[in-house]
C-alpha positions as CSV (number, residue, x, y, z in Angstrom):
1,X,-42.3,25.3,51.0
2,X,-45.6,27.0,50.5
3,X,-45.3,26.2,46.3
4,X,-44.0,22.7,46.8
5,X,-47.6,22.3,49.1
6,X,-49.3,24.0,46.1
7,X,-47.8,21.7,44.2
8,X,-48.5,18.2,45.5
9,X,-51.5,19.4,46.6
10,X,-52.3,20.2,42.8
11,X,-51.1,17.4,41.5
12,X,-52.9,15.3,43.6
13,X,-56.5,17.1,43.5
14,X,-56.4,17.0,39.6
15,X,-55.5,13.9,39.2
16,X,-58.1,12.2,41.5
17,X,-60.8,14.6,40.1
18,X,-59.6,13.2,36.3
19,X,-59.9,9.6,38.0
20,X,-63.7,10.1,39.4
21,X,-64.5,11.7,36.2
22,X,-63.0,8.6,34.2
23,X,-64.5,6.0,36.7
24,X,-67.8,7.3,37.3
25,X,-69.1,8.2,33.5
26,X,-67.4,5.5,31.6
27,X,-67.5,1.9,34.2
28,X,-70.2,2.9,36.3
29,X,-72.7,5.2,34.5
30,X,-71.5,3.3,31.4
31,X,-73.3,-0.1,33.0
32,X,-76.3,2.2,33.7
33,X,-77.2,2.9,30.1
34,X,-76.6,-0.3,29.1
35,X,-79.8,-1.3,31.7
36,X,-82.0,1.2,30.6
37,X,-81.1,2.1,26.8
38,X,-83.6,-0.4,25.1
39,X,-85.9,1.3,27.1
40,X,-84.6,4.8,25.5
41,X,-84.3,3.2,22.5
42,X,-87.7,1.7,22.2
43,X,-89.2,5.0,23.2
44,X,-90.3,4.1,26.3
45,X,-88.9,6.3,28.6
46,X,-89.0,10.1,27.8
47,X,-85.0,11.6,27.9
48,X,-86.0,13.7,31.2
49,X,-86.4,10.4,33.0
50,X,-83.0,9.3,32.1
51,X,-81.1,12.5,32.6
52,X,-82.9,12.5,36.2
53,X,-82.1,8.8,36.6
54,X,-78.3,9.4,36.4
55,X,-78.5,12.7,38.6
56,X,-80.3,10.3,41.2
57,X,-77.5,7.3,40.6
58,X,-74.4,9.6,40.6
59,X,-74.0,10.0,43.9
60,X,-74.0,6.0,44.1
61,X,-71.2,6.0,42.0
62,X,-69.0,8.6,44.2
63,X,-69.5,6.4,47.2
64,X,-66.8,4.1,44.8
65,X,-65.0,6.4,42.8
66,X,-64.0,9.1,44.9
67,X,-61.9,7.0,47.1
68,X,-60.6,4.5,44.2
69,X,-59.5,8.3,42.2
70,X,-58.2,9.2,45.1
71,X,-56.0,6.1,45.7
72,X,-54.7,6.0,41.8
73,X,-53.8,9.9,41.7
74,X,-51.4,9.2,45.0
75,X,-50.0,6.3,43.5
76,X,-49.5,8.4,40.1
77,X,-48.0,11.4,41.6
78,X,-45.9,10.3,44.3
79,X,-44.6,7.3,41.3
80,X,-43.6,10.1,39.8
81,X,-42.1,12.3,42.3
82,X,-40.0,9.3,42.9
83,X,-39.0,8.1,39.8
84,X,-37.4,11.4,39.4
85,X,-35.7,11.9,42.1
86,X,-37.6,15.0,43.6
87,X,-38.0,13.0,47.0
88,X,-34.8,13.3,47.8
89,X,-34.1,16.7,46.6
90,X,-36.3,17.5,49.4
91,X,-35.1,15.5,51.8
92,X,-31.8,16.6,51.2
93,X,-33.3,20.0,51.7
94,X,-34.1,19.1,55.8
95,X,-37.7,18.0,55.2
96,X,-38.9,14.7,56.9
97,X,-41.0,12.4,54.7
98,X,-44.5,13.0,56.8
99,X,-44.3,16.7,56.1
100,X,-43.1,16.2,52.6
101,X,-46.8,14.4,52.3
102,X,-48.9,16.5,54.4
103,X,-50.9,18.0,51.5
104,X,-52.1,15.0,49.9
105,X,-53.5,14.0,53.8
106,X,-55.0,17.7,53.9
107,X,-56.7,16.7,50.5
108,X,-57.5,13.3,51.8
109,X,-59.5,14.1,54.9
110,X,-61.0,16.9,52.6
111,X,-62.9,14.2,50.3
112,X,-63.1,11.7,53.3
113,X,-65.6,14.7,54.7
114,X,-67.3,15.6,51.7
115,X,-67.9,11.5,50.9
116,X,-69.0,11.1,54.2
117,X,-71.8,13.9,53.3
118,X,-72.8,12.0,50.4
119,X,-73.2,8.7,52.6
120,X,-74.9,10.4,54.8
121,X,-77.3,12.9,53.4
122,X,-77.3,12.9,49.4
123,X,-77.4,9.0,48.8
124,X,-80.2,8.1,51.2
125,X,-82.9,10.9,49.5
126,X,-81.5,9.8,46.1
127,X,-82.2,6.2,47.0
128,X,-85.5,7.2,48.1
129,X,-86.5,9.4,45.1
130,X,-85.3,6.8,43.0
131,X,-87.6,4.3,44.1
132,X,-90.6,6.6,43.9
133,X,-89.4,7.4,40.2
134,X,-89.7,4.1,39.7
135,X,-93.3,3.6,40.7
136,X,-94.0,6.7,39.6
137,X,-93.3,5.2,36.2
138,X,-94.6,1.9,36.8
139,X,-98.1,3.0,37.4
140,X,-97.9,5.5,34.5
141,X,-96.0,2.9,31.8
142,X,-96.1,-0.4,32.8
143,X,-95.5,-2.0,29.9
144,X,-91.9,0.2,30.1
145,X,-90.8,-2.3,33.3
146,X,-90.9,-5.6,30.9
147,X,-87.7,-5.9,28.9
148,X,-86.8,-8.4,26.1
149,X,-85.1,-11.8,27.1
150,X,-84.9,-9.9,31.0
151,X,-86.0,-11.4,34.3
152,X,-88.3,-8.3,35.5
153,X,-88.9,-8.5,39.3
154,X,-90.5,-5.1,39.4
155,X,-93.8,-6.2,40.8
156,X,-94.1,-7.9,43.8
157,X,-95.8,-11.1,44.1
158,X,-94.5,-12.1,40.3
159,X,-91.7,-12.7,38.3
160,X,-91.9,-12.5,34.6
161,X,-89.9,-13.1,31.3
162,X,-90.1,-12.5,27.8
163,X,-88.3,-13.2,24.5
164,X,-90.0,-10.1,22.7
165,X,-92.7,-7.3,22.5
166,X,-94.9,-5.7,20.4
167,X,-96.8,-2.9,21.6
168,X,-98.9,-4.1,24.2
169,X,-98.1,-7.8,23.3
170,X,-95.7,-9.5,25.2
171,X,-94.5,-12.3,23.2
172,X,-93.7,-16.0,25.0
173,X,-94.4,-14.9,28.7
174,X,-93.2,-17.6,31.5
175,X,-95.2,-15.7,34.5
176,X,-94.1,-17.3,38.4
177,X,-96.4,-16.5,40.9
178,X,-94.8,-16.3,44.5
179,X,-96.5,-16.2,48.1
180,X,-93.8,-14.4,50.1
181,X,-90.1,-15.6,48.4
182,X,-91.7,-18.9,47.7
183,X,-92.9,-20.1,44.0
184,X,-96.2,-21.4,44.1
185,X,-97.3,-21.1,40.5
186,X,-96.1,-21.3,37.3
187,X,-98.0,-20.1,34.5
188,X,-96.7,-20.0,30.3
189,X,-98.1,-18.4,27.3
190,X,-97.3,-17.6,23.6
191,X,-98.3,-14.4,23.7
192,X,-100.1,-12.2,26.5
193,X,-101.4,-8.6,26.0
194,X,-101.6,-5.9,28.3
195,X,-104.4,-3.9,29.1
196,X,-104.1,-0.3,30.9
197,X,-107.1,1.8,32.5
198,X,-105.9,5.5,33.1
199,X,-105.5,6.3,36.3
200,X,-106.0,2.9,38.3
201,X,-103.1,1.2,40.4
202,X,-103.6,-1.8,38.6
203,X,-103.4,-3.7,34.7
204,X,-104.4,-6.9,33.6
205,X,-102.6,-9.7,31.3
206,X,-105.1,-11.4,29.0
207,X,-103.0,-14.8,28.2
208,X,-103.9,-16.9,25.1
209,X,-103.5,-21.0,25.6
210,X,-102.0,-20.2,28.8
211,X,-101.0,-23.7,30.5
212,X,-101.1,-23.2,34.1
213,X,-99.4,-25.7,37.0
214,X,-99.8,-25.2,40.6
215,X,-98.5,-26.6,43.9
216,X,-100.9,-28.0,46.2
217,X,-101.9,-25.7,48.7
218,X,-102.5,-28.2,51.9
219,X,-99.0,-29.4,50.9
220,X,-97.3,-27.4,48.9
221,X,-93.4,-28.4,49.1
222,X,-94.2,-31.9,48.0
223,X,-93.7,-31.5,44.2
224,X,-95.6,-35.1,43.3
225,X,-98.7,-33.1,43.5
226,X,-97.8,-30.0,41.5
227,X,-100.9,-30.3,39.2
228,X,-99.7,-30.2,35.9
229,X,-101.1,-29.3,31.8
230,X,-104.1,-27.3,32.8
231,X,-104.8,-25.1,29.5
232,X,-106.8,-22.2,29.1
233,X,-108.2,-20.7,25.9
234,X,-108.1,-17.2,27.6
235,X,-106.8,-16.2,31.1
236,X,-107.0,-12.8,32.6
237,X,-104.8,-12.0,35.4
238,X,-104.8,-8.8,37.5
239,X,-101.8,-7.4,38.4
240,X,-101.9,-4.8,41.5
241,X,-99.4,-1.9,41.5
242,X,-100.3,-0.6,45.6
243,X,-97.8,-3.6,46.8
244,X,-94.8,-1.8,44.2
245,X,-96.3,1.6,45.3
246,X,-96.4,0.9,48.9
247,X,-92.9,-0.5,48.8
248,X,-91.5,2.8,47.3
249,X,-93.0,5.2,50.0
250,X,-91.5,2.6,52.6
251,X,-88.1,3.6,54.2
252,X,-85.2,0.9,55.0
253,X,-82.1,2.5,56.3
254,X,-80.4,2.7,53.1
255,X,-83.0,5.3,52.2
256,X,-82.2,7.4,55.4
257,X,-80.2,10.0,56.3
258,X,-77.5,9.1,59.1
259,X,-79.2,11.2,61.9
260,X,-82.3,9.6,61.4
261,X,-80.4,6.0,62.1
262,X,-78.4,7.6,64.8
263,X,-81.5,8.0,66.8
264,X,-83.2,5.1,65.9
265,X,-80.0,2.9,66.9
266,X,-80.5,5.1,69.9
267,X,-83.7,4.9,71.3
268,X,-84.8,1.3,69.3
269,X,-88.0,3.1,67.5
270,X,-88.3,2.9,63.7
271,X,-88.9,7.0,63.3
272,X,-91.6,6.3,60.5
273,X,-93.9,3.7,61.7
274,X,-93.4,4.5,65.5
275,X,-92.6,0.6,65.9
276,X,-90.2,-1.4,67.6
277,X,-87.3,-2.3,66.1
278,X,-86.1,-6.2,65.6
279,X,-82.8,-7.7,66.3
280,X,-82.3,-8.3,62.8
281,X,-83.6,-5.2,62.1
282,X,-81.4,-3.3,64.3
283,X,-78.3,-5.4,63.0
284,X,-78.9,-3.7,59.0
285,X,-79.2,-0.4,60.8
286,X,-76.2,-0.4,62.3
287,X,-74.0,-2.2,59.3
288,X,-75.9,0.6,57.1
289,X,-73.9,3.7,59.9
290,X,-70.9,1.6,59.7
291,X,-71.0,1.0,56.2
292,X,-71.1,5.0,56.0
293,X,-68.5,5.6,58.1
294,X,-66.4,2.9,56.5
295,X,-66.7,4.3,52.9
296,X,-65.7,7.6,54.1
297,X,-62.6,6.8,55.9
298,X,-61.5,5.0,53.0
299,X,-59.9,8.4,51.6
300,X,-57.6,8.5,54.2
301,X,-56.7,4.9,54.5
302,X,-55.9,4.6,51.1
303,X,-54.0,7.7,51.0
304,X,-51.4,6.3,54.2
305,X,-51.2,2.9,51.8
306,X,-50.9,4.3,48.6
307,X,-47.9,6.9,49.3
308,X,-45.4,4.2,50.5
309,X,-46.8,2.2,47.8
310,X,-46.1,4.8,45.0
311,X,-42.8,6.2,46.4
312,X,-41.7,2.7,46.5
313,X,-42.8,1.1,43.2
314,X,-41.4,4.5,41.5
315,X,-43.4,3.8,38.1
316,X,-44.3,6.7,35.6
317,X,-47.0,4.8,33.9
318,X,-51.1,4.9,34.4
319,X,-51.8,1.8,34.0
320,X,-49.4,0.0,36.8
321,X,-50.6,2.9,39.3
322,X,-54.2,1.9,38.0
323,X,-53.7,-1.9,37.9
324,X,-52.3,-1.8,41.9
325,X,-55.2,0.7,42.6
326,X,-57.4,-1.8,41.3
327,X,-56.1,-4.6,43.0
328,X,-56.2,-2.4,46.7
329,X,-59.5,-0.7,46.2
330,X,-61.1,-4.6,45.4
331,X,-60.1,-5.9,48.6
332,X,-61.7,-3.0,50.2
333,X,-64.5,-2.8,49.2
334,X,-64.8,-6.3,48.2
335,X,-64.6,-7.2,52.1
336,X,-66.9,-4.6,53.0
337,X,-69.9,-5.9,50.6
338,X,-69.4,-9.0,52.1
339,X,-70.2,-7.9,55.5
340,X,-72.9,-6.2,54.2
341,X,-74.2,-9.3,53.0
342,X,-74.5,-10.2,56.3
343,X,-76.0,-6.8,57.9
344,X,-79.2,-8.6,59.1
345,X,-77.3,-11.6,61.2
346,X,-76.6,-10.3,64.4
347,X,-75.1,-13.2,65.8
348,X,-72.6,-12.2,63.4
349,X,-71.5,-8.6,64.3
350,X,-71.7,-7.7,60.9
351,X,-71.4,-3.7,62.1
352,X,-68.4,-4.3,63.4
353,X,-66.9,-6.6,60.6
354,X,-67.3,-3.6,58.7
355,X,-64.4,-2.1,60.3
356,X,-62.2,-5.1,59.3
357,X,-60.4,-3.7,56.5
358,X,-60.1,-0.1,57.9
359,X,-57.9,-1.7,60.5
360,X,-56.0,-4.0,58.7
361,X,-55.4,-1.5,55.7
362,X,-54.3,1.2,58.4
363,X,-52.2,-1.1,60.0
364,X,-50.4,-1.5,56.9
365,X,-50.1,1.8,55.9
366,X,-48.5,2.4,59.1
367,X,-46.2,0.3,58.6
368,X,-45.2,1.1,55.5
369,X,-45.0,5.0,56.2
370,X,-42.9,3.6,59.2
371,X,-40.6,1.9,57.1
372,X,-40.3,4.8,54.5
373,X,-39.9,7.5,57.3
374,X,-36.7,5.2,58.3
375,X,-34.7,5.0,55.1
């Protein structure tokens, strides 16, 4: 019995490893370097930024793939310990269908303890030493944050776009000006160049024939006075980095480890500023531990879906254990970025909406196992 455990338990660790390998490096890391290889490209980020960038992402990518591996190697294996037959070789042989599939559980709450590590320790300080790369190379490079034909919302206060660079020369720059989330100037100009001072937390954009239009600022959401057509030979503009700084050295849950939140949902005290926290506030810290906790269980509930599932569809081939996979793992998680779309309206319970698809999915694996157990 002990090689038949071996065995499963193999089959099933290899497999999901092959699937997080497959998953992580070619759809999720592969959408990475599509972001940030004109910037390789063009020279503008050294190699040792990008080789730390997907270190600092990969654990992102886990959160996902680890479960979703998991989920098509038990549909995979167990397919195929159906298809030929092997189930009930050993069930003929006395065993019962829950101890025939103890191993892949034993493997299952195995990665459903090392995901929930990642969720709760790894991600948050990679989150958080992301985001100070990113100012890091804001303040050193600039001009590295403005991409060709790309909406960059890097620095807050402005949106910007261009159709191309040259050098220091950005090259038909619409520039929006916001006060909060709200628009309040709109400024356009063929060509804009950028000027750098070493070591200051700031740059400025000298625009040629910029033409500048404005809300009013007494009233500013009637658009009949926007003023309108006001040129200018040269404009300088001054663009502060200490909001994109300060913004990096702030912590939001995401970028904290679970204890920290654990407390803070406890006691009501932000653990960094010493403040109260808000009701909304509290809300997105308590969707962030539940969102956690959620992620990690998946393991598990996916592993009590996907063996009745496999057993029952009795398929050899990867790409219908990979297409039903798909189609599970999208509802999952699909339902639980939803709710965390809603993590900062309380009135909402959007911590325990979380939980939704836990239940429902381990409902339905239940039944299923139920259901196999009996025939």
């Amino acid at each position: 019995m002990r090689i038949i455990d071996r065995y499963l338990a193999g089959q099933v660790l290899s497999s999901t490893l092959f699937g997080v390998f497959v998953l992580s490096f070619v759809l999720v890391l592969g959408n990475v370097f599509k972001e940030i290889l004109p910037m390789l490209i063009n020279s503008e980020l050294p190699l040792r930024f990008v080789l730390k960038f997907v270190t600092l992402v990969l654990p992102f990518s886990l959160i996902f793939t680890i479960p979703w591996g998991l989920l098509t190697a038990i549909l995979l294996v167990f397919g195929r310990v159906s298809a030929d037959n092997e189930l009930i070789s050993l069930r003929m042989a006395g065993l019962s269908t829950p101890r025939i599939c103890l191993p892949a559980f034993v493997v299952a709450i195995g990665l459903s303890i090392f995901c929930l590590y990642i969720n709760s320790s790894i991600s948050p300080r990679a989150k958080a030493e992301m985001k100070r790369m990113f100012a890091s190379l804001a303040v050193d490079n600039p001009l590295s944050l403005f991409r060709e034909n790309t909406v960059t919302k890097e620095f807050p206060g402005f949106i910007f776009h261009i159709t191309e660079k040259e050098g220091n020369v950005l090259k038909n720059l619409q520039l929006v000006e916001l006060d909060g989330k709200r628009p309040i100037k709109y400024i356009s100009a063929p060509s804009a160049t950028v000027r750098m001072e070493e070591q200051a937390e700031s740059f400025t954009l000298i625009l040629e024939d910029a033409n500048v239009e404005w809300k009013n600022v007494e009233d500013p959401d009637d658009l009949r006075k926007i003023q309108h057509g006001v040129t200018f030979e040269e404009l300088s503009i001054k663009i502060s980095l200490e909001n994109l700084i300060s913004k990096a050295q702030s912590y939001n849950p995401s970028t904290k480890v679970t204890g920290t939140l654990r407390r803070e949902a406890r006691t009501g005290v932000d653990e960094n500023t010493g403040l109260e926290i808000s009701p909304k506030k509290m809300s997105g810290l308590k969707t962030e531990i539940s969102r956690r906790y959620a992620f990690a269980l998946a393991c598990i509930t996916f592993t009590l879906v996907g063996i009745p599932l496999g057993i029952t569809a009795q398929r050899r081939e990867t790409s219908v254990g990979f297409a039903i996979s798909l189609a599970i793992a999208c509802c999952y998680f699909i339902f639980i970025t939803v709710a965390d779309t809603m993590r900062e309206d309380p009135e909402y319970y959007p911590h325990l909406i979380m939980w939704v698809p836990c239940v429902l999915f381990i409902c339905l694996g239940l039944y299923l196992f139920l259901r196999l157990s009996r025939r």
